[in-house]
N, C-alpha and C positions, 0 to 999 in steps of 0.2 A: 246809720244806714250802711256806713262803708263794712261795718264790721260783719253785718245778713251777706255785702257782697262778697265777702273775703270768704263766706263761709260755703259760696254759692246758693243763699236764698234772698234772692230779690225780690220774691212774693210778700217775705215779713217783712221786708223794708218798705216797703208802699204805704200803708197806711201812716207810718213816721213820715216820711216824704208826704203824703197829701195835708195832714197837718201843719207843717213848715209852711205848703205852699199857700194854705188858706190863712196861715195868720201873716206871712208877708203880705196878703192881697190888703192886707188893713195897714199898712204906714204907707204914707203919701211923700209927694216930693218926687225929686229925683234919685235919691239915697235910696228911697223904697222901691220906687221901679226898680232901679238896678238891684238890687237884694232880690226882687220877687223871680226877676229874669232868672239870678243864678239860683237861686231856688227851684224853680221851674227845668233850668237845665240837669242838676241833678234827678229830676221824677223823671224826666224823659229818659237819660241815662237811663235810669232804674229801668224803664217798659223796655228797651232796647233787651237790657239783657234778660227779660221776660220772651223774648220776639213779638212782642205788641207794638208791632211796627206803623199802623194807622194811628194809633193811640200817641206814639212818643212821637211822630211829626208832629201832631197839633200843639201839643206842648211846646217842642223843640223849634216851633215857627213861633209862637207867642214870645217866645223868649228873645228869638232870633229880631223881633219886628221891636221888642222894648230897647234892646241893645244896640243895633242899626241907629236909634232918634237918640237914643242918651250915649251911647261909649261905642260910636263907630270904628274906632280903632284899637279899641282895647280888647286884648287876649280874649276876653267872653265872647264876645262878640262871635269871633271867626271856631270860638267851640261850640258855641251853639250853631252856626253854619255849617260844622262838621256831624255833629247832631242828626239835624235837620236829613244831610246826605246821607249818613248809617240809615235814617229809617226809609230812606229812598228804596235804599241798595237792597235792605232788606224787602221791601213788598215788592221788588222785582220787577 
């Protein structure tokens, strides 16, 4: 996916990101939440630079609400919060 971003197409990176995100949604645990969150945080990424601003909040909140109960203080955490604000800032 980084490489559609580098290229400026985050439309052909989406479908690779919703894949990532639906087979993290299958390992359990806490390992897997957190994998699914940064999973999650990259697709939101991706809508972001799509401007699918309602779209990457929901994402960029799921992510945000798994990271808050498992890795309150870890780095993910506070970029999926940052996340979450881009797609604020964007729907204005």
């Amino acid at each position: 996916s980084r490489a559609y971003w580098a290229a400026g197409k985050p439309d052909e990176a989406e479908p690779l990101l919703q894949d990532v995100v639906r087979i993290a949604k299958t390992h359990e645990g806490v390992h897997g939440a957190a994998n699914l969150a940064v999973q999650q945080m990259n697709l939101a990424h991706n809508l972001l630079l799509q401007r699918r601003y309602a779209e990457a909040e929901v994402v960029a909140r799921d992510a945000l609400a798994v990271l808050d109960q498992y890795r309150p203080n870890g780095w993910y955490r506070f970029c999926s919060a940052s996340l979450v604000g881009g797609a604020l800032l964007g729907r204005g």
